[in-house]
C-alpha positions in Angstrom: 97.8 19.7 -180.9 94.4 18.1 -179.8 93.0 21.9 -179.8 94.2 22.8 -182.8 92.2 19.7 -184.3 89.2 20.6 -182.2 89.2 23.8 -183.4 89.4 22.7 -187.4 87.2 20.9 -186.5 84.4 23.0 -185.4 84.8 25.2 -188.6 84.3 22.1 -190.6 80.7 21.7 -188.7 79.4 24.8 -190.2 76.4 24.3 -187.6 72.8 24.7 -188.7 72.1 24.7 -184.3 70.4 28.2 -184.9 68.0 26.7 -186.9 67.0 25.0 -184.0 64.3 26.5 -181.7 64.8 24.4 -178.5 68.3 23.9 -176.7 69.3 21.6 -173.5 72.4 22.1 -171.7 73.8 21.4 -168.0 69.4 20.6 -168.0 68.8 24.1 -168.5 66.7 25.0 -171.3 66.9 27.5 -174.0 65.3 28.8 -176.6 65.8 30.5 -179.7 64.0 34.0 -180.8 65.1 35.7 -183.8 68.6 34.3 -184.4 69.4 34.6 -180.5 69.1 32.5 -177.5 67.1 33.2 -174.4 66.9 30.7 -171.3 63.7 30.0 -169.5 64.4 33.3 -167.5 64.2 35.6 -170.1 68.4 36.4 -170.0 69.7 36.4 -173.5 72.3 33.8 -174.1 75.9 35.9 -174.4 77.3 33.5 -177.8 81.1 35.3 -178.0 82.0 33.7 -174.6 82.1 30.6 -172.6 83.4 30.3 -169.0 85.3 27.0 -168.3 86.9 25.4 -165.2 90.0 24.2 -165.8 91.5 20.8 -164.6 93.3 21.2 -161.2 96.1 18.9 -162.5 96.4 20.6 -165.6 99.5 22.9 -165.7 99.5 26.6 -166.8 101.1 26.1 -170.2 98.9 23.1 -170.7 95.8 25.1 -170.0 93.7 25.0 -173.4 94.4 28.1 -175.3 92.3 27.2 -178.4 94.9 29.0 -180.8 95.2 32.2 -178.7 91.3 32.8 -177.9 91.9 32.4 -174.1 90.4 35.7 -172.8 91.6 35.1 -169.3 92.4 33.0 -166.5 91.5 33.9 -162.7 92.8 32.4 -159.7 90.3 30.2 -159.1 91.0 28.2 -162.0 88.1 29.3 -164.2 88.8 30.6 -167.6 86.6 32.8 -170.1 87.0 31.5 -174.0 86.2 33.2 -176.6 84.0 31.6 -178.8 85.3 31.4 -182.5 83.2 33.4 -185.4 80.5 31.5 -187.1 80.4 28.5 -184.5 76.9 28.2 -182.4 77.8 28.7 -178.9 76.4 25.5 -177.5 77.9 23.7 -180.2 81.5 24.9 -179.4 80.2 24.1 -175.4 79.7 20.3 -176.3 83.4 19.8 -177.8 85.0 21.9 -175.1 83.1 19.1 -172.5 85.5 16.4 -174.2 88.7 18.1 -173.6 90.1 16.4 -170.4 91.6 19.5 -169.3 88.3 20.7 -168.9 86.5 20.1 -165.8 83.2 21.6 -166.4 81.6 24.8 -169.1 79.1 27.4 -168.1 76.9 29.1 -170.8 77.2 32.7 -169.7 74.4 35.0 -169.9 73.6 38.7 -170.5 71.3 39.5 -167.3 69.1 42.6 -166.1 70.0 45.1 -163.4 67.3 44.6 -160.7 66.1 47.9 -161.2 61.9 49.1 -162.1 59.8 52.0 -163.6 60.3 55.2 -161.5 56.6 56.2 -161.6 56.1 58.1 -158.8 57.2 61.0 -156.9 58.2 60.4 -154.1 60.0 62.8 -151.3 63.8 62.5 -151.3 64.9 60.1 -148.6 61.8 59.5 -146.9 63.3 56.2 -146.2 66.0 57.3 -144.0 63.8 58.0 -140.7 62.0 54.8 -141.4 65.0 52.5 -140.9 65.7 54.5 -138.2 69.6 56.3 -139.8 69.3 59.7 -137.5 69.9 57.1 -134.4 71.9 54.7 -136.4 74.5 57.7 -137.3 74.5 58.9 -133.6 76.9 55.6 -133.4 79.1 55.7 -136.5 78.4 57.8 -139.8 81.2 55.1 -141.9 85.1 55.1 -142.0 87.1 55.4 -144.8 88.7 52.0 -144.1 85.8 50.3 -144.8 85.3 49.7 -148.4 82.1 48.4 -150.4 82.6 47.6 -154.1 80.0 48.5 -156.4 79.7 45.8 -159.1 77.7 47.6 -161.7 76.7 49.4 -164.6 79.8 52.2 -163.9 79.7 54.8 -161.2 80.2 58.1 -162.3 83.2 58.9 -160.0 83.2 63.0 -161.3 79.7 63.6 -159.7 79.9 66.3 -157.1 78.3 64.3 -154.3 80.5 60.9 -154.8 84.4 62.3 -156.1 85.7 65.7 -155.4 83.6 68.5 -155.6 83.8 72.1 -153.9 84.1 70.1 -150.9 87.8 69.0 -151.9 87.0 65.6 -150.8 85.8 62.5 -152.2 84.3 59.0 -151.1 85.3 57.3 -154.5 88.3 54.6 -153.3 91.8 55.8 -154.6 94.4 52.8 -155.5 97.6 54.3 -154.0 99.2 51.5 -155.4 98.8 52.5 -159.1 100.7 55.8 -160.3 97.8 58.6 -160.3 96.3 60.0 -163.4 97.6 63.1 -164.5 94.4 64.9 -164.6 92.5 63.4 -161.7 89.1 62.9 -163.9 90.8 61.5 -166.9 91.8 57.8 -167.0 93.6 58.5 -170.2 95.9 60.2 -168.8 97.8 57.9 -166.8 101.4 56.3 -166.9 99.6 53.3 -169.2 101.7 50.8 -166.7 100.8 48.2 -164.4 102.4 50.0 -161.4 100.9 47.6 -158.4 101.5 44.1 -160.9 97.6 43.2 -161.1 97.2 42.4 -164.7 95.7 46.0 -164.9 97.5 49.3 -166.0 96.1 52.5 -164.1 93.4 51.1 -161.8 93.5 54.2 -160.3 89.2 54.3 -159.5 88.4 50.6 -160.4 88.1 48.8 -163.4 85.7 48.5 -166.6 85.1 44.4 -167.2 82.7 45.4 -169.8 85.6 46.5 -172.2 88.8 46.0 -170.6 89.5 49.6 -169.7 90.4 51.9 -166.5 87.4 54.1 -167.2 85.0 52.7 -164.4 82.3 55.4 -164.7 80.0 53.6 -167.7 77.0 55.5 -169.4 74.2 54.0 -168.0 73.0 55.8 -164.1 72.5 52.5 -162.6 75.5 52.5 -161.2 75.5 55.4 -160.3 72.6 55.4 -158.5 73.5 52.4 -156.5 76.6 53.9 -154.8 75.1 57.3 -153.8 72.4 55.7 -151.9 75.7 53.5 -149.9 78.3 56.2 -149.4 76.9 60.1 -151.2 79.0 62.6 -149.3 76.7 63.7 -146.3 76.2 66.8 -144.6 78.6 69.0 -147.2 75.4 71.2 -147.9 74.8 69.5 -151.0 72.9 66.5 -152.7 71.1 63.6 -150.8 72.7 61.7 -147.3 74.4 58.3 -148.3 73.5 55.8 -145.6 77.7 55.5 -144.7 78.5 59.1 -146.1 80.5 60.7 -143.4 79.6 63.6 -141.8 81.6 66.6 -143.8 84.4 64.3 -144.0 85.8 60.9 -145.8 83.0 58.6 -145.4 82.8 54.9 -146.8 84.4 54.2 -149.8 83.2 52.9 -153.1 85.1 50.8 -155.8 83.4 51.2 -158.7 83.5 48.5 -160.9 81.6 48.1 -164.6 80.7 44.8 -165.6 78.4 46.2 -168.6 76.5 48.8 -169.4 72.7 48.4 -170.1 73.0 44.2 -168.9 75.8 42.8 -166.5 78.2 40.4 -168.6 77.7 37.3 -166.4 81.1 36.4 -168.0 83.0 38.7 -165.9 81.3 39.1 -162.8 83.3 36.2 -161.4 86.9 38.6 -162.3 84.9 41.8 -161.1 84.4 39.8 -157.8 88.0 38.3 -157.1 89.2 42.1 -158.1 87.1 43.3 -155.4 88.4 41.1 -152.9 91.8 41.6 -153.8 91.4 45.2 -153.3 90.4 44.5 -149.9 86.9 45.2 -149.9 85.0 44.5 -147.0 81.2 44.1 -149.0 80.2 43.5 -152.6 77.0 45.2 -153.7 75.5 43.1 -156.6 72.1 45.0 -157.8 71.9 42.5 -160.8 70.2 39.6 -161.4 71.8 36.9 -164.1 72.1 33.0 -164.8 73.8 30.8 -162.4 77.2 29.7 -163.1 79.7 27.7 -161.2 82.5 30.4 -161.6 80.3 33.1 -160.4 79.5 30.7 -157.3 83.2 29.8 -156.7 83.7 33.7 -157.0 81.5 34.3 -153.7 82.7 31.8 -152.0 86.4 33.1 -152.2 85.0 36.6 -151.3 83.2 34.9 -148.3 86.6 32.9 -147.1 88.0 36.7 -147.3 85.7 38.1 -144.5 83.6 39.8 -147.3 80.0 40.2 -147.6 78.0 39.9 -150.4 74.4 41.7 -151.0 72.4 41.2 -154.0 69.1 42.3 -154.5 66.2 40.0 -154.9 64.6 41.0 -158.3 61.6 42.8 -159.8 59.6 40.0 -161.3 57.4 39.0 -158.3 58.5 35.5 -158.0 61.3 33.7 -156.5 64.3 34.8 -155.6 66.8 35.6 -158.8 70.3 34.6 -158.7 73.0 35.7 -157.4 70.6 36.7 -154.7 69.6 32.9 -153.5 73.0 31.6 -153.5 73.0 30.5 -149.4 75.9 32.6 -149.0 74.7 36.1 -150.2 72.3 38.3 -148.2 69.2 38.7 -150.3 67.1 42.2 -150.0 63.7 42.7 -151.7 62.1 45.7 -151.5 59.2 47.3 -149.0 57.2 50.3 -149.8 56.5 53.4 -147.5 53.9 51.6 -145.9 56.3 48.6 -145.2 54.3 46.1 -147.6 55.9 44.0 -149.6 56.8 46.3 -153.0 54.3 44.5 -155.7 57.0 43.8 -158.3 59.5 42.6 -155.0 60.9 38.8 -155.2 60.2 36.9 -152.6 60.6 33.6 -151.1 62.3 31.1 -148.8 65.9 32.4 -150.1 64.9 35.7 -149.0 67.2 37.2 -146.3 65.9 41.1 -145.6 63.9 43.9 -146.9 64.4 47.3 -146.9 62.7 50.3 -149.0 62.4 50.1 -152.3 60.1 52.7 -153.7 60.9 56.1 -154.8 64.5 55.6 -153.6 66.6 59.2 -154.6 70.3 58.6 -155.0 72.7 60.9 -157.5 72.4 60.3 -161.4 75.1 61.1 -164.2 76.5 64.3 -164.5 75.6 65.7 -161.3 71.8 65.0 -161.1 69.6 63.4 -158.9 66.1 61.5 -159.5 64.3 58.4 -157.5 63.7 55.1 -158.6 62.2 51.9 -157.7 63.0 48.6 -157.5 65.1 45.6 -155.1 68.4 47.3 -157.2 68.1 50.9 -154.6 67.0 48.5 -151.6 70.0 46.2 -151.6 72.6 49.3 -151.2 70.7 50.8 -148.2 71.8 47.1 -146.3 75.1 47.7 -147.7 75.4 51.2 -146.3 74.2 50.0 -143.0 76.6 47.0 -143.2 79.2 49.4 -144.1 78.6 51.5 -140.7 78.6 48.1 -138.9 81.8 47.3 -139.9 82.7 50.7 -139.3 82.8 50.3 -135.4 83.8 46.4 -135.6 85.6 45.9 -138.7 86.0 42.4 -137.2 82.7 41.0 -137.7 82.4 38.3 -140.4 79.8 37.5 -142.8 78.1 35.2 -141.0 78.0 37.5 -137.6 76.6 40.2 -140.0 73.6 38.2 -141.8 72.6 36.9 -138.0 72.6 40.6 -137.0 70.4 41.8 -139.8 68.6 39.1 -139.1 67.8 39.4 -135.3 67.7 43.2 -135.6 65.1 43.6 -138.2 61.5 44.7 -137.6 58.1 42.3 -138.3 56.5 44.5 -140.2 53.7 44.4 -142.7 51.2 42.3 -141.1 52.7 39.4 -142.5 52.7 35.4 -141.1 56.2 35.2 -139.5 57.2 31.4 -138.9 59.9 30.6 -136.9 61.2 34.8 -137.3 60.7 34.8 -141.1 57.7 35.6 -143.7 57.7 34.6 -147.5 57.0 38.5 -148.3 59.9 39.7 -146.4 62.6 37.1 -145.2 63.2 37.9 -141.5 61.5 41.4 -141.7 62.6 45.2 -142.8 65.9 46.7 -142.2 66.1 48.5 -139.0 69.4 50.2 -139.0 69.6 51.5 -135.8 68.9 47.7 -134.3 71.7 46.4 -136.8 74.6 49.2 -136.1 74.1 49.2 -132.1 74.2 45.3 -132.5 77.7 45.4 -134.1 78.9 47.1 -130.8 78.7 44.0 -128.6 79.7 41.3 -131.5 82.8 39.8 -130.6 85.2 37.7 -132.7 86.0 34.0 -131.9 88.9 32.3 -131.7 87.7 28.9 -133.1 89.3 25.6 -131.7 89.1 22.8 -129.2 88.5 24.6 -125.7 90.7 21.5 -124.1 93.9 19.8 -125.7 95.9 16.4 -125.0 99.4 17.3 -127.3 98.9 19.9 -130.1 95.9 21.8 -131.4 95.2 24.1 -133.8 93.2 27.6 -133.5 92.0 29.9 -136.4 90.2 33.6 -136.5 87.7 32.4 -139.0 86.8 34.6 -142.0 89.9 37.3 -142.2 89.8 40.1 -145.0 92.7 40.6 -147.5 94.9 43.4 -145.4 93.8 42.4 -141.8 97.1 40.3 -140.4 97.1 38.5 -136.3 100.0 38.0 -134.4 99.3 35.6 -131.2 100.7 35.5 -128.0 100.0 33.0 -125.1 100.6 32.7 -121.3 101.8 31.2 -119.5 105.0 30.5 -121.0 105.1 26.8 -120.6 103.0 27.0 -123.4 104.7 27.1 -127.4 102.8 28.5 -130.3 104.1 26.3 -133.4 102.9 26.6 -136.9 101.9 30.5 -137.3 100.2 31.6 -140.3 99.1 34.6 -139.9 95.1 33.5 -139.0 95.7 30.4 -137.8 97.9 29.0 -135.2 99.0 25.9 -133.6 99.6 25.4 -129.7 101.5 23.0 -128.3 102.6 22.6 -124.2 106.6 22.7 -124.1 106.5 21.7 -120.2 104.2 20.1 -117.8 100.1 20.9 -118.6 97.5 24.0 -117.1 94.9 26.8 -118.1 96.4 29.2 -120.7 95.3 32.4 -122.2 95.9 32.9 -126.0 95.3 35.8 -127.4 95.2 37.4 -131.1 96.0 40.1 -131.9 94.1 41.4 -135.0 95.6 44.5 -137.0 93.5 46.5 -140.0 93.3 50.1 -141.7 90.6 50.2 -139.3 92.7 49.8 -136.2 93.4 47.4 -133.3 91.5 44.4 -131.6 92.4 41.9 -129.4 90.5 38.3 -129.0 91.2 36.0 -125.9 90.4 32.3 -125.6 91.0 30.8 -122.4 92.1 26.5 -123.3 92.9 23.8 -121.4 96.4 22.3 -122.0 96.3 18.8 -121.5 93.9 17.2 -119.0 92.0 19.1 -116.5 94.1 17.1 -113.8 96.1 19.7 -112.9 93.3 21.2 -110.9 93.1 17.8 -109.2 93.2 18.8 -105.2 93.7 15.2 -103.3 94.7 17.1 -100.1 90.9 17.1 -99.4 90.2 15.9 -96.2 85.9 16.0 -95.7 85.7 19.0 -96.7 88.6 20.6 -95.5 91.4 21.9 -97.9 94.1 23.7 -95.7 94.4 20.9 -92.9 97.3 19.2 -92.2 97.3 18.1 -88.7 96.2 15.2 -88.0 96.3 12.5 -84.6 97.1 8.8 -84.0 95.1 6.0 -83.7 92.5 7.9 -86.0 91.0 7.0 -89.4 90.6 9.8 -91.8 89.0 9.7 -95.2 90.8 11.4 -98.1 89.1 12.4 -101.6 89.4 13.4 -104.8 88.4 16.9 -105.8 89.1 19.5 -108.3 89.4 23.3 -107.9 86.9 25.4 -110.1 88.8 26.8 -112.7 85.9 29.7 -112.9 85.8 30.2 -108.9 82.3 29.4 -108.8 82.4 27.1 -106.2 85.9 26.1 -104.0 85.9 22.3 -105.2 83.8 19.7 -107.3 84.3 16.0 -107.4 87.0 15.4 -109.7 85.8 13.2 -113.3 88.3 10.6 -113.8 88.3 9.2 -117.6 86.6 6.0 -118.3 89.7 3.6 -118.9 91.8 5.5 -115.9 93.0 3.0 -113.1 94.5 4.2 -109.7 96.1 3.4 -107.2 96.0 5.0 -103.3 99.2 4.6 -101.4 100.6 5.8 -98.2 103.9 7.1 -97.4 105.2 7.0 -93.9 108.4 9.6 -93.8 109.0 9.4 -89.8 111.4 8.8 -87.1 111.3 5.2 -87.6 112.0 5.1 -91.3 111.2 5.9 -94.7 108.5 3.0 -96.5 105.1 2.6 -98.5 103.2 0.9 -95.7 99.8 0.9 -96.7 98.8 0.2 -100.7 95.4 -0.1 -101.7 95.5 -1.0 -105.2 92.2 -1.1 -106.9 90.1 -1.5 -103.4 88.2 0.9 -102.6 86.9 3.8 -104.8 88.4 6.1 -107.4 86.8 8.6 -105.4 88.1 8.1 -102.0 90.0 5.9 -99.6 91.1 5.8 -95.7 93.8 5.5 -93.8 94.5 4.5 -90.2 97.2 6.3 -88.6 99.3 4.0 -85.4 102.4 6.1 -85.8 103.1 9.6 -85.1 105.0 12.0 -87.6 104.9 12.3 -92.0 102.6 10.7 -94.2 102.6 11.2 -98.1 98.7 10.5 -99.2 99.6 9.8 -102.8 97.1 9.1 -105.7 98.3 7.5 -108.8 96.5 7.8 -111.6 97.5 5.5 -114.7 95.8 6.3 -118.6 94.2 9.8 -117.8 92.5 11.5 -120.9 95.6 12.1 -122.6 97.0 8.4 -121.8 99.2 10.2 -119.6 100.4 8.5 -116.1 100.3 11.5 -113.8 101.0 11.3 -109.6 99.6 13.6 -106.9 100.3 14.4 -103.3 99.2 15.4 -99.9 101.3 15.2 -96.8 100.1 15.6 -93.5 101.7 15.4 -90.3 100.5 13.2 -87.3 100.9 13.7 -83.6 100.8 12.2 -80.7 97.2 12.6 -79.5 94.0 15.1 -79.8 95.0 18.0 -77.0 91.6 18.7 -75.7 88.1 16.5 -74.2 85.5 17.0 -76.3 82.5 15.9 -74.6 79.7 14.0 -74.8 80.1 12.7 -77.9 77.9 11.8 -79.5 75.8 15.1 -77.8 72.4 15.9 -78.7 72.4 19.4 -76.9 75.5 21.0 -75.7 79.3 20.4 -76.5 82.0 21.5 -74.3 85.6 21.6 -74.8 88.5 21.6 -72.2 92.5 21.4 -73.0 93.6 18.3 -71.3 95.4 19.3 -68.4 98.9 18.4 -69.9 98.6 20.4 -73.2 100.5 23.0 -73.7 101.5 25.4 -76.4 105.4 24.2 -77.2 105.8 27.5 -78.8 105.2 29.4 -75.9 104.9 26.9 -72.7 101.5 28.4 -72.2 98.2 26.3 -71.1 96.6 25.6 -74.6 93.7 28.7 -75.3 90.0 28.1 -77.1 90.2 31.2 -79.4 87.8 30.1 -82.2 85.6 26.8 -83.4 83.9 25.9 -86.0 81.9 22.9 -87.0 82.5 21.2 -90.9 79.8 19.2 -92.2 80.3 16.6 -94.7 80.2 18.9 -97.3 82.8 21.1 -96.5 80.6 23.7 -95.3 81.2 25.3 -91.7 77.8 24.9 -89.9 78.8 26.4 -86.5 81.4 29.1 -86.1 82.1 30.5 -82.6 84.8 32.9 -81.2 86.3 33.0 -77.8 88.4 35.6 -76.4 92.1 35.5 -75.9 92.7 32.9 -72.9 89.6 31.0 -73.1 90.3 27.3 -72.3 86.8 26.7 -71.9 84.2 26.3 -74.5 80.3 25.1 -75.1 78.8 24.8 -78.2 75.0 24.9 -78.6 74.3 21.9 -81.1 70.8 21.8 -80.8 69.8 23.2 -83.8 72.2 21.6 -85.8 70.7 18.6 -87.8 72.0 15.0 -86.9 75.2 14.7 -88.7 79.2 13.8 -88.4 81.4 16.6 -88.2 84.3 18.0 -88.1 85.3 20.0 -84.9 88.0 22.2 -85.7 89.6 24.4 -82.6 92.2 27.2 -83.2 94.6 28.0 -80.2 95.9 31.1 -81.5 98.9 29.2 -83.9 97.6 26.4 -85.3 94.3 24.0 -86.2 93.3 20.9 -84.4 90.6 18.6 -86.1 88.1 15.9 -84.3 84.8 14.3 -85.4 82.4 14.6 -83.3 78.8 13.1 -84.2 75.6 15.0 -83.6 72.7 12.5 -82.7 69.2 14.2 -81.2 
C-alpha cells in the first residue's frame, strides 16, 4: 500500500525539476541541456529507468513493484524500475531513497563505446607480429571450451568469418541448452519457449538487453568489430586472423551480447554481465565506457568470484581512466600506436593495467565486410584474445593469476618513466603475447588453506568458473575429508596426527587437472626422533657404568638434512623419565621432572639389560599431551681397549682377550670404524678386512673434540667416547 501512495504521489508533484539547470545526487553532478540531463562526463542521463538495491531482508513478494513497473530483478538483489511518464527522474530517485525496502538508487546513464575516428589507412593486422601472435600461436591457437562474452553493440553472428560460412563451421557460442532455431540465422524462428528455464526463450546465440529480444546481432558494427579481432575464424582462406581464432577449426568462442545500439544502456550491463557468467564464460570484453553504479560493480565482482575476467578498455578522451575500466578488479587496456607510443586520444593513468595496439586495428564489419579503426575499444579485445589462448592451455588460471601474467609479461616500451614496473602512459607496458601465453604454461593453481592444522581446517580452490566441479581425495587414510562443497573442503584427522597429501581434482569442458597440497595434521611432533643419541640415530647398544646423553630432534620432513633440533611450543612442559625393563624387575628408576633442559637429559646406566628413554611432553601446540620412546639395551661392559684416551696422535683398538662373538664363539673381529662428532657427522671412517682384531686410527688431523668411536664386528655396533686432545 505505501507504494501505491508514493506513486500518487509523485503524479500529484507535477515537477518543474527540468526547469532546473543544475542537479546533485549520490554527489555527482548533473546538468541539464535542452530538456535532457548530462553528468559532468558528458553521458546523457537515461530518465525511463532507475537501478535500485533492494533490502537483503526484504522478501520477494515484498520487493517494491511500484504498481507493476518492476522491469526486473537479478540475483544480486538489484532491480531496474521503470520510471513513471511525466515524473523527472531524480525526482522519482529521491522518494524511492525513503522506501525502507530500498537499500540504495543508481541514476543510470547512456554511455559511449570507447571507440575513435578511423582516419587512416593502415595495413590489416600489422599488429599481430608486433605483439609477437606467430610465436604465441606456436603454443595454443584457442579451444572451443573457452568462452569470452562480448558485451556490446550486437555482433553480427551471420558474417562469414565469425558464424558458419563455406567453411561449415562457426566460432559464434551455440546454447545447446535452448531448442535450436529452425533456420539457423533467424531468431524468429524458434520454439518461442524457455527450453533451459533462464527467464529467456530461445537464447540460442546470446541475448539483446537493449530490447529484450534473442536477436543478438544489433545494427551498429561496434560489436562486430570487437569480436573478430578476439576469435575471427583463422587460417579458412578468408578474412583477417582473430587473435584465439583456431587454425581451420573451432576456435574461441564468442557470446554475443547487445546492451544498446549506438550507447550501452548502463541499466542493463549489470544483467548482461550475470548472463555471461551464468553461461559460463571464462572473460567479459567490455569496450564501453559509462557512469559508475553500484549494480554494475556488484555485477564484476560476482563475475570475478566465478573465475572470470573482466577487460574493459580505457577510453578515448586523453584523461583518466573511464569506468568500468578503473574499477580495481577489471584489467584496463589503453591503446599504443605502431610505433608503441601512447595513442594521443589513449586514457591513461594510475588505474591503467596494459596497453596494446590501438590504431588502424582491421577486424570484420556488418554484412561480411571488413575496415580498421582506432581507438582503446579494438585494443581491449586483442588482451582478451590473448587471455583467451591463455586459458586455452590452463583453463585453471584465475583472474588474479592472469592480470599478474600480463603484467610481468609485458614489454617497457615507448621510452616512457617506468616506476616500480609501471608508466602513467602505459600501465605496466604493451601486450606481449607470446610472454603472456608461454607464461600460462607454468601457472599453477593453489589449494588455499592453513599449511599445518591442530583439529579441523578448511581448504578452498579459490576463484572456480560456473561448470568446472573438484572432487578431493587425501592420503593417508587416517585422514577424513568432512564438509565437501564442491570447491571447498574441510579436513579433519580421524586417528592419531602426520604429513598428508590432499589433492583436488578439478574437472572442466576443457579437460582434467590435478592440484596437490602437502599439510600438516596436527603438530609436527610426529617427526619428533628422541632415540638420538649425539648424533647417532640407529644405535641401540649401549654399556654399564656409562653416562649417555639423549636429545630431542626431529626428522626433516623435506629430506634436506637427516635431523634438526626439535621446536617445542612456548607453554609445553616435559618430563624425561627412565624405564628399567630387566632381569631384576620392571620400575621408573630415574625421573627428572623439569631439571635439566627440554632439549636434552642424561642418564647413568649401573644395571645391565632394557631401558625405555621416554619423553613426555604435556600442552604441545595443539594442547595435546603426547609421549615418546626410545629403548636401548645395556650390557655388561665395552668388548674392546681403546687406547690412549685421551690420544693426540694415534688410536688403537684391541678386543679384550675374553670377548667373543656369542653368535658364533669366534674371537671378536675389527671390520670397520668410524668416528661421530658432536654433530652427528662421521669424521673418520676406516675399513679392515675380514678377521682384523687389530686397529690404529690416525687422529692427528682431526681437530680436538669428543667423539664417538663406533666399531662393527661383522653383526652388530659397539659405541665409546673417546676424546681427541692435541
Amino acid at each position: 500500500m505505501k507504494i501505491i501512495i508514493l506513486l500518487s504521489t509523485i503524479f500529484l508533484i507535477a515537477t518543474n525539476s527540468s526547469a532546473q539547470k543544475n542537479k546533485i545526487f549520490r554527489n555527482m553532478s548533473f546538468t541539464n541541456k535542452e530538456g535532457k540531463w548530462f553528468n559532468t562526463e558528458g553521458f546523457q542521463v537515461n530518465d525511463k529507468t532507475i537501478t535500485v538495491k533492494l533490502n537483503s531482508k526484504t522478501k520477494a513478494n515484498n520487493s517494491p513493484s511500484l504498481n507493476g513497473e518492476l522491469i526486473n530483478k537479478n540475483i544480486l538483489g538489484y532491480a531496474d524500475i521503470k520510471v513513471p511518464q511525466k515524473v523527472d527522474v531524480f525526482e522519482f530517485a529521491e522518494l524511492l531513497q525513503k522506501n525502507t525496502a530500498i537499500e540504495s538508487i543508481d541514476i543510470n546513464t547512456f554511455g559511449e563505446y570507447v571507440i575513435s575516428p578511423n582516419d587512416q589507412a593502415i595495413s590489416n593486422q600489422w599488429y599481430l607480429n608486433k605483439i609477437g601472435m606467430p610465436s604465441a600461436w606456436n603454443i595454443s591457437v584457442g579451444s572451443n571450451c573457452v568462452i569470452v562474452a562480448i558485451i556490446d553493440s550486437g555482433t553480427d553472428w551471420k558474417h562469414n568469418d565469425l558464424g558458419i560460412g563455406s567453411d561449415n563451421y562457426q566460432n559464434v557460442y551455440i546454447n545447446h541448452g535452448e531448442d535450436s532455431w529452425t533456420n539457423p540465422n533467424d531468431p524468429n524462428t524458434g520454439n518461442h519457449l524457455d527450453d533451459d528455464g533462464n527467464g529467456l526463450a530461445d537464447d540460442w546465440k546470446g541475448w539483446n538487453f537493449s530490447n529484450n529480444s534473442n536477436d543478438s546481432r544489433g545494427t551498429f558494427y561496434h560489436g562486430t568489430h570487437v569480436a573478430g579481432i578476439v576469435s575471427a575464424k583463422t587460417n579458412n582462406t578468408i578474412g583477417i586472423a582473430g587473435i584465439a581464432g583456431g587454425s581451420n577449426s573451432q576456435g574461441v568462442k564468442l557470446l554475443p551480447i547487445c546492451i544498446g545500439l549506438n550507447n550501452p544502456d548502463a541499466s542493463v550491463i549489470d544483467d548482461a554481465i550475470i548472463y555471461a557468467v551464468n553461461k559460463g564464460v571464462k572473460i567479459i570484453q567490455l569496450s564501453l565506457a559509462v557512469n559508475q553504479t553500484n549494480a554494475i560493480d556488484a555485477a564484476i565482482q560476482f563475475a570475478i568470484n566465478n573465475g572470470v575476467t573482466v577487460i574493459a578498455a580505457s577510453g578515448n578522451s586523453n584523461t583518466s581512466v573511464a569506468y568500468p575500466a578503473n574499477n580495481s578488479n577489471v584489467i584496463s587496456v589503453g591503446a599504443t600506436d605502431q610505433n608503441d607510443y601512447k595513442a594521443p586520444f589513449s586514457n591513461y593513468g594510475s588505474n591503467l593495467t596494459i596497453a596494446a595496439p590501438g590504431v588502424g586495428i582491421y577486424s570484420t564489419q556488418l554484412n561480411n565486410t571488413y575496415n580498421s579503426s582506432d581507438g582503446t575499444s579494438f585494443a581491449s579485445p586483442i588482451v582478451s584474445g590473448v587471455v583467451a589462448l591463455m586459458l586455452s592451455i590452463n583453463p585453471s588460471m584465475t583472474p588474479a593469476q592472469i592480470k599478474d601474467a600480463l603484467i610481468t609479461t609485458a614489454d617497457k616500451v615507448g621510452g616512457y618513466n617506468y616506476i616500480n614496473g609501471r608508466s602513467n602512459e602505459l600501465g605496466y607496458g604493451r601486450l606481449n603475447a607470446y610472454a603472456a601465453v608461454n607464461s600460462a604454461k607454468n601457472i599453477n593453481t593453489n589449494i588455499s588453506g592453513p599449511d599445518q592444522f591442530c583439529a579441523t581446517a578448511t581448504y578452498t580452490i579459490p576463484n572456480l568458473s560456473l561448470g568446472q566441479n573438484v572432487t578431493w581425495s587425501i592420503a593417508p587414510s587416517n585422514i577424513s575429508l568432512i564438509a565437501v562443497s564442491n570447491n571447498q573442503v574441510t579436513v579433519t584427522p580421524s586417528q592419531g596426527t602426520g604429513l598428508a597429501t590432499l589433492t583436488a581434482t578439478i574437472n572442466s569442458d576443457c579437460g582434467t587437472k590435478q592440484v596437490q597440497k602437502l599439510i600438516i595434521v596436527g603438530i609436527p611432533d610426529h617427526l619428533l626422533n628422541v632415540l638420538e643419541y649425539q648424533g647417532i640415530l640407529q644405535e641401540s647398544v649401549f654399556y654399564s657404568n656409562w653416562s649417555y646423553s639423549f636429545e630431542t630432534k626431529a626428522i626433516d620432513p623435506n629430506g634436506l638434512s637427516p635431523h634438526y633440533l626439535y621446536d617445542f611450543a612456548p607453554t609445553a612442559s616435559y618430563i624425561w623419565r627412565i624405564i628399567y625393563k630387566g632381569a631384576y624387575g620392571n620400575d621408573t628408576i630415574y625421573n627428572l621432572g623439569t631439571y635439566g633442559s627440554q632439549d636434552n637429559a642424561s642418564f647413568y646406566f649401573d644395571l645391565i639389560g632394557t631401558y625405555d628413554i621416554v619423553l613426555d611432553i604435556i600442552n604441545n601446540n595443539c594442547s595435546q599431551s603426547r609421549s615418546f620412546t626410545r629403548t636401548i639395551t645395556v650390557q655388561d661392559t665395552f668388548g674392546y681397549i681403546v687406547s690412549p684416551n685421551p690420544s693426540s696422535n694415534n688410536i688403537t683398538i684391541q678386543p679384550l682377550s675374553s670377548s667373543t662373538n656369542k653368535t658364533t664363539a669366534k674371537p671378536v673381529e675389527i671390520q670397520e670404524v668410524e668416528l661421530v662428532n658432536k654433530m652427528g657427522v662421521v669424521s673418520y671412517r676406516q675399513k679392515f678386512n675380514k678377521g682384523s682384531t687389530t686397529a690404529i686410527l690416525s687422529v692427528n688431523a682431526l681437530p680436538n673434540d669428543l667423539y664417538v668411536l663406533r666399531i662393527f664386528d661383522g653383526k652388530i655396533w659397539h659405541s665409546h667416547k673417546v676424546l681427541v686432545q692435541h
